[in-house]
C-alpha positions in Angstrom: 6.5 34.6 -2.0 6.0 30.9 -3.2 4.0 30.2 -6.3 2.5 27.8 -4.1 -1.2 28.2 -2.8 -1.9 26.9 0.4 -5.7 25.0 1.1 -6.5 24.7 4.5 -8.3 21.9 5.4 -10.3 22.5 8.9 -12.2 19.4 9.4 -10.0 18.8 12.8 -11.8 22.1 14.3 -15.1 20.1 13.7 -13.7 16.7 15.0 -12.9 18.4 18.3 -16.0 20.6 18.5 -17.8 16.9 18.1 -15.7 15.2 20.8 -18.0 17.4 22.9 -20.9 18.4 21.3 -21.9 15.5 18.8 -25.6 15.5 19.8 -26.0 19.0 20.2 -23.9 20.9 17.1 -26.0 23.9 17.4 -26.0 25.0 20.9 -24.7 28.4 21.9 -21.9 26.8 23.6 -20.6 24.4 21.2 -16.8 25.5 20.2 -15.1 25.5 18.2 -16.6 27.0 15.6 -15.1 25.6 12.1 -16.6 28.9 10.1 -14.6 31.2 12.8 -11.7 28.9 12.1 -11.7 29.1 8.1 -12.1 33.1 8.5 -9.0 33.3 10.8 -7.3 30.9 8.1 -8.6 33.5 5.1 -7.3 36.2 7.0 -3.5 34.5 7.6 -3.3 34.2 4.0 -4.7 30.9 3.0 -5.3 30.6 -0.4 -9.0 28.6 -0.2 -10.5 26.2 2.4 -10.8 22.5 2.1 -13.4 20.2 4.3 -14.9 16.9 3.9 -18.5 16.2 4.6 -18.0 12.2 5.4 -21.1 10.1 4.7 -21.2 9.2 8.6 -20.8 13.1 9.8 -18.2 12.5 12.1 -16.6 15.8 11.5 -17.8 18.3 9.4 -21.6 18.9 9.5 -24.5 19.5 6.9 -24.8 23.3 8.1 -21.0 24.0 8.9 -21.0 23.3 4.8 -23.8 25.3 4.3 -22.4 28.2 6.4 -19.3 27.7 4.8 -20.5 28.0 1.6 -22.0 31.5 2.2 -18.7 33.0 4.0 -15.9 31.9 2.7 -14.1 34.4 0.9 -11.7 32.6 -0.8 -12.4 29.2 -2.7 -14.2 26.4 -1.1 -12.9 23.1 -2.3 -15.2 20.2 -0.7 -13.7 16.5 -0.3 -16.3 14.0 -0.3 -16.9 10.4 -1.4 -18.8 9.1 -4.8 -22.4 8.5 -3.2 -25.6 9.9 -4.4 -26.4 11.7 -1.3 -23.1 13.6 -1.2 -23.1 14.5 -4.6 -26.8 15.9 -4.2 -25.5 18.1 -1.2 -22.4 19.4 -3.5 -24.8 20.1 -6.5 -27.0 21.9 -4.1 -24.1 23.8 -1.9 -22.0 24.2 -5.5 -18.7 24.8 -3.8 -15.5 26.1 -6.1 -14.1 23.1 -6.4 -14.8 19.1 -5.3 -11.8 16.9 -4.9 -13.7 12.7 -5.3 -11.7 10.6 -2.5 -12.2 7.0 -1.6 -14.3 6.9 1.6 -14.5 4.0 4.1 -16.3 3.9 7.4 -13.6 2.7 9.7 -10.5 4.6 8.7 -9.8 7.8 10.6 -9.0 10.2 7.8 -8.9 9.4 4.2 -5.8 6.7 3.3 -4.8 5.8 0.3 -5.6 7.6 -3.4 -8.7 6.5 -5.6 -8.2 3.9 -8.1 -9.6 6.1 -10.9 -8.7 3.0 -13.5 -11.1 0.4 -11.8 -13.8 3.3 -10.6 -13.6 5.0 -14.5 -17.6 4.0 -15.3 -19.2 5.2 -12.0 -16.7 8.2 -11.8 -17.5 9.4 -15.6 -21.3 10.7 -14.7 -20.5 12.4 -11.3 -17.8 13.9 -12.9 -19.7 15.5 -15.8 -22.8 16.3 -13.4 -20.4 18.2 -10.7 -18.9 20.2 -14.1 -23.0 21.1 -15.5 -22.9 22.9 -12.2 -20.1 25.1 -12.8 -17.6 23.1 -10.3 -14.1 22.0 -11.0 -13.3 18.6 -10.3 -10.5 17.0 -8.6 -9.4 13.6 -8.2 -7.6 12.2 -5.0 -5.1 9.6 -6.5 -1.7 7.6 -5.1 1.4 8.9 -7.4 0.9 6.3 -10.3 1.5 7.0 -14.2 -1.9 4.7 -14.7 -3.7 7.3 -12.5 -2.7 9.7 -13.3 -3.6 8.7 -17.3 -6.8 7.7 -15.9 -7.7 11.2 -14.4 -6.6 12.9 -17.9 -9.2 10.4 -19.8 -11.6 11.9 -17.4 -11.2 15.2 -18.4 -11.4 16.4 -14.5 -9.8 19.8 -14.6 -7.0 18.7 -11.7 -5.7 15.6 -9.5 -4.7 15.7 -6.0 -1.5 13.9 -5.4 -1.3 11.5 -2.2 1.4 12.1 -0.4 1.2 10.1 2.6 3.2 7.2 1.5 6.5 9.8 1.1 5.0 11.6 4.8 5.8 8.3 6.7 8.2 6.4 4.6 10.1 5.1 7.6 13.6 4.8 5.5 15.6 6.6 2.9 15.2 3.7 0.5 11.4 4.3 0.8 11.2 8.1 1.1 13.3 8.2 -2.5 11.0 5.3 -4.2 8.1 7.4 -3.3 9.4 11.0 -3.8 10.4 9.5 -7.7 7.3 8.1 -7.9 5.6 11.6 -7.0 7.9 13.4 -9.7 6.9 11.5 -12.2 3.5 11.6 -11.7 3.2 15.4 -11.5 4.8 15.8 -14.7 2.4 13.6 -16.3 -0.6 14.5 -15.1 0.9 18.7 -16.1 1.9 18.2 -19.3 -1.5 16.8 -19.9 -3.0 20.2 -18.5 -4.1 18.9 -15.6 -3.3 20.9 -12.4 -1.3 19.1 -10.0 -2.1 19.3 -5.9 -0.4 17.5 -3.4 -1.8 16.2 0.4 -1.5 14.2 3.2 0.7 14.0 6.0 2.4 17.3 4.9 3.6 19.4 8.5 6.4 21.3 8.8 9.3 19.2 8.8 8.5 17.1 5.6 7.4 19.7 3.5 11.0 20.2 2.5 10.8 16.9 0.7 7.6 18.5 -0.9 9.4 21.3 -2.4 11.6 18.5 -4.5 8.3 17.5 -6.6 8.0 19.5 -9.7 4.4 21.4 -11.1 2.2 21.8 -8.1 0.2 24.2 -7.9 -1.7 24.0 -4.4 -0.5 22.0 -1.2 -3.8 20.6 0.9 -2.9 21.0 4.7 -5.4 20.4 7.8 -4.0 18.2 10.7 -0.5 19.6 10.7 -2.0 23.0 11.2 -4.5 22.4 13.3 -2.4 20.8 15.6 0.4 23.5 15.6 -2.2 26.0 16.4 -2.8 24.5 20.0 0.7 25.6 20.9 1.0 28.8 18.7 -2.6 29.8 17.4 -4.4 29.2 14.0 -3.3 32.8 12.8 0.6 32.3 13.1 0.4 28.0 12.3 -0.6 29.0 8.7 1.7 31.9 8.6 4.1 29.3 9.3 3.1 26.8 7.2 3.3 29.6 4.3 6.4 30.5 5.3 7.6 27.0 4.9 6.1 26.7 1.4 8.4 30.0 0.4 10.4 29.9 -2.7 9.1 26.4 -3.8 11.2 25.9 -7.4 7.9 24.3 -9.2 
């Protein structure tokens, strides 16, 4: 089996369960359920689950965290932006592990990495409050040498690659500029004992281009999954997607 550990992100389960039932979450009827879907995901092999409580809610709600917090068996790794309110919730909830990410109201997922170098001052205190509480931090950032210095002056105990740049680099010329850039990254940011993630825009097809980027330690994988599982099931889309991640060369 791969060295790699696989953290599925399930905030998609939420998005579709609030296409439906937005202004009534807790009714009997509303499906589906993102705690059944993280259990399922557990039991396929994942190696933690990842989820995002968004400052406007759109997908992931107060109590699916809560709930989450209580049942997951693995490791809960919670995504969320650098506001006071969120970071109250995560010091509350205290999941395994938060990963900071930029957060803006009008994208549709999270694009783009954290500029760690510009944000250093108002990152430093949530950092060191998040760690008081026993949680690991994690730092969303694009593939840069300056980031990925940045996140090692932090003292966070990890970084979170972005990978969406090499996900839809529309030519070869861009897809090798990117996957370079990624390479050099992760070797910075691990031989400064950081561990090295990697998400965004990972599915089946481009992970191969995944397995060419050296030290990672955990891939980050939600939409991919979740959207394979409409045609083949949640259960055998992350047996899949593990099976995909085999014999990654690290």
């Amino acid at each position: 089996m791969s060295g790699l550990r696989l953290g599925v992100n399930i905030d998609h389960v939420a998005t579709l369960r609030q296409a439906r039932y937005a202004t009534m979450p807790e009714s009997k009827n509303a499906e589906p359920d993102p705690l059944v879907a993280a259990a399922i995901c557990e039991r396929a092999g994942a190696g933690g689950i990842v989820t995002h409580l968004r400052a406007d809610r759109r997908h992931i709600q107060d109590r699916d965290l809560g709930r989450l917090r209580q049942n997951v068996m693995t490791k809960l790794n919670l995504e969320m932006g650098n506001t006071e309110e969120i970071i109250d919730i995560a010091l509350r909830i205290v999941p395994d592990e938060v990963c900071l990410v930029p957060e803006k109201r009008e994208e549709i997922t999270t694009e783009g990495g954290l500029d760690v170098v510009t944000q250093r001052k108002t990152l430093e205190n949530t950092i060191k409050r998040l760690q008081a509480a026993g949680i690991r931090v994690s730092l969303f950032i694009d593939p840069t040498l300056e980031q990925a210095d940045a996140a090692v002056e932090l003292a966070v105990e990890m970084v979170e690659l972005h990978t969406g740049r090499l996900a839809n680099a529309f030519t070869k010329k861009i897809q090798k500029e990117e996957l370079e850039k990624l390479r050099a990254a992760a070797r910075a940011a691990s031989e400064s004992h950081l561990q090295v993630n990697a998400g965004h825009g990972i599915n089946y097809k481009n992970i191969a281009l995944i397995h060419q980027i050296p030290c990672l330690t955990e891939l980050n994988i939600g939409h991919s999954i979740v959207s394979r599982a409409i045609s083949v099931g949640l259960a055998d889309a992350v047996k899949e997607m593990l099976g995909a991640m085999e014999n990654y060369p690290g």
